[in-house]
C-alpha positions as CSV (number, residue, x, y, z in Angstrom):
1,X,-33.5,-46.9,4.8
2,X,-34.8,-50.2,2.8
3,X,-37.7,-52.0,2.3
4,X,-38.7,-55.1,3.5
5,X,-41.9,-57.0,2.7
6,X,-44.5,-56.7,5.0
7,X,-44.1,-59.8,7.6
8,X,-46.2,-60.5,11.0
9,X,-43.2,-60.5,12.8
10,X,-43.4,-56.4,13.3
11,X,-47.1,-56.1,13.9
12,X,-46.2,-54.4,16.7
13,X,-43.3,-52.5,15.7
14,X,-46.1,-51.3,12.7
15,X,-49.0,-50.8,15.5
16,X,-46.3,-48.4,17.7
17,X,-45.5,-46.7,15.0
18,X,-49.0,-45.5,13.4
19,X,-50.4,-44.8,16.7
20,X,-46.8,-42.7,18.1
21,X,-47.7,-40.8,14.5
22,X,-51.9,-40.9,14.6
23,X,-52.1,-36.7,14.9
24,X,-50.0,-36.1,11.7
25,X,-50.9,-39.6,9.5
26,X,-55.0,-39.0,10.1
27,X,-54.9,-35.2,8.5
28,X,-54.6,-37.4,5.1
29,X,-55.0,-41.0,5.8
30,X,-58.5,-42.4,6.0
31,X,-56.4,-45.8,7.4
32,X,-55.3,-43.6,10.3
33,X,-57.8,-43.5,12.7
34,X,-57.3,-44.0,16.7
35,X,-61.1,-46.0,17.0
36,X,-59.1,-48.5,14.2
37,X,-55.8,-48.5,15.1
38,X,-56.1,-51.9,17.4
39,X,-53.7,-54.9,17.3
40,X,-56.6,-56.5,15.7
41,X,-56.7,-54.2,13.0
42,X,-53.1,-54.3,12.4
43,X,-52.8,-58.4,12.1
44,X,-55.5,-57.7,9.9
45,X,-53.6,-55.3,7.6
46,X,-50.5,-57.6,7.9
47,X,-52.9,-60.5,6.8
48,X,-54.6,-58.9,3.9
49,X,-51.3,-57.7,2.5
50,X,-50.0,-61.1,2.7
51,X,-52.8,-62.3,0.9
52,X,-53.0,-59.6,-1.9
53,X,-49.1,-59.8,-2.0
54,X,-49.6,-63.8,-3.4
55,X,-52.9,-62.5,-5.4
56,X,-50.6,-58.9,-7.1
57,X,-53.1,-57.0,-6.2
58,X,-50.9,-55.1,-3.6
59,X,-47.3,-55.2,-2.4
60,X,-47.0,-53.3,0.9
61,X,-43.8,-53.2,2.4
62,X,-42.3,-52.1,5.8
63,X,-39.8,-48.8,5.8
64,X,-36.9,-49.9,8.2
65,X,-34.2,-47.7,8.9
66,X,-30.3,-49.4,8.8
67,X,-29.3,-47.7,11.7
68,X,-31.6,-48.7,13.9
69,X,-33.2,-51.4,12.0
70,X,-36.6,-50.1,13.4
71,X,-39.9,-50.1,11.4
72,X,-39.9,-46.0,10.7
73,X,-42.8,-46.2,8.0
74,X,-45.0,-47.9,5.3
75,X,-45.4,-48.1,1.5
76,X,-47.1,-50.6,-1.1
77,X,-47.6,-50.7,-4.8
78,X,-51.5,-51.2,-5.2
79,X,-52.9,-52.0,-7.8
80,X,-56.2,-50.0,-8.1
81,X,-55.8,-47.3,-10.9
82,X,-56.1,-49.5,-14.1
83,X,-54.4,-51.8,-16.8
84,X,-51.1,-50.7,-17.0
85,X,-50.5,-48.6,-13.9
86,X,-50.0,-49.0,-10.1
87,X,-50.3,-46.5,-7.6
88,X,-48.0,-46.2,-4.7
89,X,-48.3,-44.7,-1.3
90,X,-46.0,-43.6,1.8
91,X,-46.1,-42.6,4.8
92,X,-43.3,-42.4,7.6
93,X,-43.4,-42.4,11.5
94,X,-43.2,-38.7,12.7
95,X,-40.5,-38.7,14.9
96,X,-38.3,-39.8,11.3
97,X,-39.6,-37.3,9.2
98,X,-37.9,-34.7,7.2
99,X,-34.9,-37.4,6.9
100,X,-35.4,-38.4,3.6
101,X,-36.8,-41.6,4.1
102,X,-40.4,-41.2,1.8
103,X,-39.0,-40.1,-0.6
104,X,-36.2,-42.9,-0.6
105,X,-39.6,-45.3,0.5
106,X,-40.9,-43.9,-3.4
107,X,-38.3,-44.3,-5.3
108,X,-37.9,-47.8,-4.2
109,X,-41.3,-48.3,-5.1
110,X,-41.6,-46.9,-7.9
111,X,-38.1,-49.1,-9.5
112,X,-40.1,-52.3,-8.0
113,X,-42.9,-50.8,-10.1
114,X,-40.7,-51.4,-13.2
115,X,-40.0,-55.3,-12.2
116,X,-43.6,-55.7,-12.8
117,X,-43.8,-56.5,-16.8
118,X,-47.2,-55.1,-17.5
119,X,-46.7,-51.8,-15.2
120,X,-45.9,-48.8,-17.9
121,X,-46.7,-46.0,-15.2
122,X,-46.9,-45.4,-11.6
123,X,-49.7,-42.9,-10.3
124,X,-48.7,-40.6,-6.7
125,X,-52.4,-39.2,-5.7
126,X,-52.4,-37.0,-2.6
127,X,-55.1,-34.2,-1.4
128,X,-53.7,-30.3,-2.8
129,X,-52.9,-29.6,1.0
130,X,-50.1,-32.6,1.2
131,X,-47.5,-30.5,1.0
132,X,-45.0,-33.2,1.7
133,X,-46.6,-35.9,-0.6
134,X,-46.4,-33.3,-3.3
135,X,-42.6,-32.7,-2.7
136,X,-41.9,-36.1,-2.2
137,X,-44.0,-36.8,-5.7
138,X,-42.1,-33.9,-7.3
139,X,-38.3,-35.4,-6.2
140,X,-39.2,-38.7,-8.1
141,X,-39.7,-37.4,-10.9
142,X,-43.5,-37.8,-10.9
143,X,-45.7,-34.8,-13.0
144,X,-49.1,-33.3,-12.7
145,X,-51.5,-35.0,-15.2
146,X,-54.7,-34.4,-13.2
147,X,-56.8,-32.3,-10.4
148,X,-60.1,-33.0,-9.5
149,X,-62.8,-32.4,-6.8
150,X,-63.6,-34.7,-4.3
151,X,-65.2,-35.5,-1.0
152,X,-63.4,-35.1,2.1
153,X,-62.3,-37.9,4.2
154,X,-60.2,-35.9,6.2
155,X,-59.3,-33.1,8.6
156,X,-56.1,-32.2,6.4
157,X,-58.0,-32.0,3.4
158,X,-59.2,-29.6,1.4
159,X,-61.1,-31.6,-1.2
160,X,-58.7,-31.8,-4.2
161,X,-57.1,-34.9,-5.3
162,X,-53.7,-33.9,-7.3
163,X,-53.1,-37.2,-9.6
164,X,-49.5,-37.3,-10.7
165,X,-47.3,-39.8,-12.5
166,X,-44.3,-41.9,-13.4
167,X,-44.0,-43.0,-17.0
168,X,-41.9,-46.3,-17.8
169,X,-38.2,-45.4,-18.9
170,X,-37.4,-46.5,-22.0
171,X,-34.6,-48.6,-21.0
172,X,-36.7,-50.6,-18.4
């Protein structure tokens, strides 16, 4: 697996691969929606990432498997939690999962994370019934600090937001 900055060259490698995975991906991804998932909307996406990749508000990157060198996934640093932080998100095509590759897709971010001077922690959020963020979260390294209610967006969900986190290594 590696990462490679998003690019408009796989808009529809990315389009295949959300909509081959749209059961699994909208249980917890408000992004994940059939009435949404248009070529439209995904030269959108790629644009908008572009854009916010120049601005660092967001780096979003493509998951491509070495093998194959097929687009097998998603992830991006955003920045959206606060000074200091950056959260991170995943997801991977569902015919790849269980291979290792989100939480390989993590890691990576979060050590990009560290490239960024004024990042100090990275923040993992997932609903309580993501049993396979929460796993992934837990095999970087990243620990509970919060749980609260919320609204649900989503047929997965069961209204709890677990909030967990990275801190900055010393030696980085």
């Amino acid at each position: 697996m590696r990462l490679d900055k998003v690019v408009t060259g796989r808009v529809t490698a990315l389009s295949e691969a959300v909509i081959a995975s749209l059961p699994e991906l909208e249980q917890f991804m408000d992004w994940a929606r059939p009435e949404i998932s248009t070529a439209a909307h995904f030269h959108e996406f790629v644009a908008r990432s572009l854009q916010e990749w120049e601005t660092d508000k967001s780096h979003t990157f493509h998951v491509i498997e070495r093998a194959t060198d097929e687009l097998v996934g998603g992830c991006a640093l955003v920045r959206r939690v606060g000074p200091g932080a950056i959260e991170i998100g995943y997801w991977i095509r569902s015919d790849r999962t269980g291979r290792g590759y989100a939480t390989e897709a993590a890691r990576a971010c979060v050590e990009a994370a560290w490239t960024l001077p004024d990042i100090g922690r990275v923040e993992i959020r997932f609903d309580a019934a993501n049993v396979a963020s929460a796993r992934v979260a837990e095999k970087v390294g990243a620990t509970e600090i919060e749980r609260r209610d919320v609204e649900i967006d989503n047929p997965g969900e069961i209204g709890i937001e677990v909030i967990t986190q990275v801190v900055r290594p010393a030696h980085s």
